[in-house]
C-alpha positions as CSV (number, residue, x, y, z in Angstrom):
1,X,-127.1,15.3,-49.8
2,X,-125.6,18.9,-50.7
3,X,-127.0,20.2,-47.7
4,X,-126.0,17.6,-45.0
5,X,-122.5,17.4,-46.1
6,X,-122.6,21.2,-45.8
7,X,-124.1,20.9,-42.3
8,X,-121.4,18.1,-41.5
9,X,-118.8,20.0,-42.7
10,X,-119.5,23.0,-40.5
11,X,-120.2,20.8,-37.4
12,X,-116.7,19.4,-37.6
13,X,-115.4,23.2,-38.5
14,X,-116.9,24.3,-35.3
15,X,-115.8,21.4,-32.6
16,X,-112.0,22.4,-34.0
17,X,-112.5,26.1,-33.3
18,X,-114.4,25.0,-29.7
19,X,-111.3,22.8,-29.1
20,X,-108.7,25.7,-30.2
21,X,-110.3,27.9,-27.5
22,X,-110.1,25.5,-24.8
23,X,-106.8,24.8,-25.6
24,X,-105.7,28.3,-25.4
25,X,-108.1,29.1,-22.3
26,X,-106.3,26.0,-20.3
27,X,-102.8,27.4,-21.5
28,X,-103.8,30.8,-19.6
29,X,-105.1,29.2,-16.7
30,X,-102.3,27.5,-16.0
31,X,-100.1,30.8,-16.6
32,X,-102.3,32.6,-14.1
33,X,-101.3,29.7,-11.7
34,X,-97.6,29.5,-12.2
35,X,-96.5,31.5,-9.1
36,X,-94.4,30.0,-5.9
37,X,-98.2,29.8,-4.3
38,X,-98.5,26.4,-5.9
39,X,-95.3,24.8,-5.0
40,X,-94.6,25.3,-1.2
41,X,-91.3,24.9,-3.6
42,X,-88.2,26.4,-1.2
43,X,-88.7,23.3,1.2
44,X,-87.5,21.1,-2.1
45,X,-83.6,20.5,-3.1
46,X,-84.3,20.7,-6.5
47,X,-86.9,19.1,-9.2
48,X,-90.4,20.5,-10.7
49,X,-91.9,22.8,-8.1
50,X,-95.2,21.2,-7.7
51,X,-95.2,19.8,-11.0
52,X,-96.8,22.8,-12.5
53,X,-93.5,25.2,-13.7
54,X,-92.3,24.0,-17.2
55,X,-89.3,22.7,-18.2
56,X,-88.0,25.3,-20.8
57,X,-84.9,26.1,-22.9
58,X,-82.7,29.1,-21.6
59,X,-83.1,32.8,-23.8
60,X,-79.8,34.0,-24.9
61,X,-80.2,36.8,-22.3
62,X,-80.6,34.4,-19.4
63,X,-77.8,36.2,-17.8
64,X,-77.8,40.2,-17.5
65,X,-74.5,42.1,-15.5
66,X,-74.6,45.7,-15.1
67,X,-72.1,48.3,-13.4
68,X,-69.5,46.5,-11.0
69,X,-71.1,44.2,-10.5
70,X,-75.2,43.2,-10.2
71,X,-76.7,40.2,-12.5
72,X,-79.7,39.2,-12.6
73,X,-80.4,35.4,-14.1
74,X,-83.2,34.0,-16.0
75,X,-83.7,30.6,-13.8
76,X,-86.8,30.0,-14.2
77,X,-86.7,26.5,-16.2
78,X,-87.5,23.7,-13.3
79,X,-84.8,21.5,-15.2
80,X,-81.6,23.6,-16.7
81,X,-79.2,25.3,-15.0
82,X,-77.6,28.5,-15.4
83,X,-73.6,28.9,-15.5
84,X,-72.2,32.2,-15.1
85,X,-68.4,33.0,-15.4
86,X,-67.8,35.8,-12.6
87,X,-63.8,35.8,-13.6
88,X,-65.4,37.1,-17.2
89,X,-67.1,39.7,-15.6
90,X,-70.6,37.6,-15.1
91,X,-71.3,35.9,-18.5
92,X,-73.8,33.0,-19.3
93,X,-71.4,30.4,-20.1
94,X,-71.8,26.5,-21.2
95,X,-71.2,23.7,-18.4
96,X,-68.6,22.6,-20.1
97,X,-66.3,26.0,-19.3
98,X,-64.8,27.5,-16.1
99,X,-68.0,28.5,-15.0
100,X,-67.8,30.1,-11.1
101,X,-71.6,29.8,-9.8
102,X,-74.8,28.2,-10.8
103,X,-78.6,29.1,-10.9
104,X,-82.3,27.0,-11.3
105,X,-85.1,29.1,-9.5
106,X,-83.5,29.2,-5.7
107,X,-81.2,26.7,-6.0
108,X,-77.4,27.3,-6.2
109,X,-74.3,25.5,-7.4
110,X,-70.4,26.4,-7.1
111,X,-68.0,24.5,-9.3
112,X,-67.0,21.9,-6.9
113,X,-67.4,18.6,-5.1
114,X,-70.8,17.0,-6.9
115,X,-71.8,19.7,-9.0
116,X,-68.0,20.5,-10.8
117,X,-64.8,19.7,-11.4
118,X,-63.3,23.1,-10.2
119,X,-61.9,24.1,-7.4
120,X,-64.9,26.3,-6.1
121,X,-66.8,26.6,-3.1
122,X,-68.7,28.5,-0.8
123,X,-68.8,30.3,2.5
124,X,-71.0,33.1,5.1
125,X,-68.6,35.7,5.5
126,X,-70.5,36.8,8.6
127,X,-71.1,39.6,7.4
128,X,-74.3,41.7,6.6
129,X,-72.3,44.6,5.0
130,X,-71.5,44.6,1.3
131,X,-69.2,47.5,1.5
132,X,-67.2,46.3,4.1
133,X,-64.0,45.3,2.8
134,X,-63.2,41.1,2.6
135,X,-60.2,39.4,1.6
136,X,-61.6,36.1,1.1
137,X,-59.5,34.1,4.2
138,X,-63.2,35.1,6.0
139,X,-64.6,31.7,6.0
140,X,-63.6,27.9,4.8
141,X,-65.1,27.2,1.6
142,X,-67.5,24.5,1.7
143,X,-68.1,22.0,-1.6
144,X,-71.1,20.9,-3.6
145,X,-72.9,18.1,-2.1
146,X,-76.2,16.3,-3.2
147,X,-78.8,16.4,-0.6
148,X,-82.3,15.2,-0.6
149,X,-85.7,16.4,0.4
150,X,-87.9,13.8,1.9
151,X,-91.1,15.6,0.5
152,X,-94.5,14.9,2.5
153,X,-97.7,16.9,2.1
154,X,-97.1,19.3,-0.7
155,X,-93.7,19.1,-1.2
156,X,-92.4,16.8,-3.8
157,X,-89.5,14.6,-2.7
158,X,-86.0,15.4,-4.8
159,X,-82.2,15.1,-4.3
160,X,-79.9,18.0,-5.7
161,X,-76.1,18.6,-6.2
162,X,-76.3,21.9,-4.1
163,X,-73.7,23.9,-2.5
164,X,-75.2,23.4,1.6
165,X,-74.0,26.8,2.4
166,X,-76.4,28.6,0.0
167,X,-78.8,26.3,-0.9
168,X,-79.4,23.9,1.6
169,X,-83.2,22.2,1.7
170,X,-85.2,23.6,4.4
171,X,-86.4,20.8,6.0
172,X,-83.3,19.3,6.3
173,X,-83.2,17.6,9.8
174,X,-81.1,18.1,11.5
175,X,-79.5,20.8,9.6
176,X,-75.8,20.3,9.7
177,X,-73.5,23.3,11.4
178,X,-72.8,26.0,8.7
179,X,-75.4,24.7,6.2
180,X,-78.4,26.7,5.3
181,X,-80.1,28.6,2.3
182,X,-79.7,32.7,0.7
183,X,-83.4,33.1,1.4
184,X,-86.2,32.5,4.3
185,X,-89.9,31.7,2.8
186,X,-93.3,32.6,4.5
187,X,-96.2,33.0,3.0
188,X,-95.7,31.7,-0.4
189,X,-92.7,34.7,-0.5
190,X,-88.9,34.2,-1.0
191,X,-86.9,37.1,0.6
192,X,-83.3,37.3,0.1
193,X,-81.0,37.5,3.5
194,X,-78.8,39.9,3.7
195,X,-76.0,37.8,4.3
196,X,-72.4,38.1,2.3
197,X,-71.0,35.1,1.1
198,X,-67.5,34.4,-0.2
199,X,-67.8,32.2,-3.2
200,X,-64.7,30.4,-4.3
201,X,-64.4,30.5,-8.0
202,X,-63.3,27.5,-10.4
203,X,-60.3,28.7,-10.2
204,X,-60.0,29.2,-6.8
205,X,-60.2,33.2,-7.1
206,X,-62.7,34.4,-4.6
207,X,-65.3,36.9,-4.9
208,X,-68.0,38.4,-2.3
209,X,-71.5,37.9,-3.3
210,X,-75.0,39.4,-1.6
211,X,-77.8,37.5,-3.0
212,X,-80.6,40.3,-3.3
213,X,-84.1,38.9,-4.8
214,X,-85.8,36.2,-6.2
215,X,-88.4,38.2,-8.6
216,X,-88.3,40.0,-11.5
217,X,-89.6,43.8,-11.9
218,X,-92.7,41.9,-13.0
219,X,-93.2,40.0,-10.4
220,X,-91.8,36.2,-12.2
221,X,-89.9,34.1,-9.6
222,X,-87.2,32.1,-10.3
223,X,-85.4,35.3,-11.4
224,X,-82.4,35.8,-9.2
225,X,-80.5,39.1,-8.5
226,X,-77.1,39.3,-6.4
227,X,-74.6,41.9,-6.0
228,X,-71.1,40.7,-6.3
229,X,-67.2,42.0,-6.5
230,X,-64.0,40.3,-7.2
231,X,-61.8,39.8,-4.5
């Protein structure tokens, strides 16, 4: 009786080291799968890209300014969105601040119409030249707006307060006059346009802004990188 309880006892042992492994091994899997390949994502306003990227809490660092100014944003969570101040100098703030511009993977929110109270905005400056000199009176600033994807083959459908300058979905038909998105896709790629855009803060101060990449040095999309000065 010794003996087989033994023997039981080991048997259960090893199915809960067999289902740790698998556990683990699925969690990899899925890591190894967690690129833009499996979303056809950028045609989507918003949502879970594919349902396969994760829902996750922001890291204190989500939001990294260097020199005058770049930043680079931690959006990769499917679900939260990143605030950033640009009048302090492009800090992570709460939503419930005078935050300027918003982030979640390629999407993009100013503080106005149906994504803030503020008096913010966006606008192509129609320019391709970050150096050149703007004054902000380039363009009419355009509010947030929610706009919907219809979905259809692997696109999920969703509807997203966007600003329509920036962030508009691509298979938006037709796509209204002076809408559009920072960034083409092909090929499972996002590549940031070179396009300037004057972004009209909560305040109404106004700052030029050259969105720049979608990846990390590693390689993680949903990592965001623009160039930007006060105006």
């Amino acid at each position: 009786m010794a003996i087989k309880s033994k023997l039981q006892t080991l048997k259960h042992f090893s199915f809960a080291i067999l289902l740790i492994i698998l556990f683990f091994n699925n969690c990899s899997l899925k890591k190894e799968g967690d690129g833009d390949s499996s979303v056809a994502l950028l045609l989507l306003a918003g949502g879970v890209e594919g349902g396969s990227i994760p829902c996750t809490a922001l890291p204190a660092n989500a939001v990294n300014t260097t020199g005058t100014y770049t930043t680079t944003v931690n959006a990769t969570s499917s679900c939260v969105w990143v605030y950033v101040s640009l009048k302090s100098n492009g800090v992570k703030v709460e939503s419930t601040s005078q935050w300027d511009i918003a982030l979640k993977r390629y999407n993009i929110q100013t503080n106005s119409g149906t994504s803030g109270s503020g008096s913010g905005g966006a606008c192509k400056s129609g320019s391709t030249n970050f150096a050149s000199a703007f004054t902000g009176a380039e363009c009419t600033p355009v509010v947030d707006v929610r706009l919907s994807s219809a979905g259809g083959g692997p696109v999920t459908s969703s509807s997203e307060s966007i600003n329509p300058v920036m962030a508009a979905p691509l298979d938006l038909t037709p796509m209204p006059a002076g809408y559009g998105a920072w960034y083409t896709y092909s090929n499972t790629i996002l590549t940031a346009k070179t396009d300037v855009y004057i972004i009209t803060g909560s305040d109404g101060s106004k700052y030029a802004i050259q969105m720049l990449d979608y990846y990390s040095a590693a390689g993680t999309s949903g990592t965001p990188k623009f160039q930007w000065k006060k105006l």
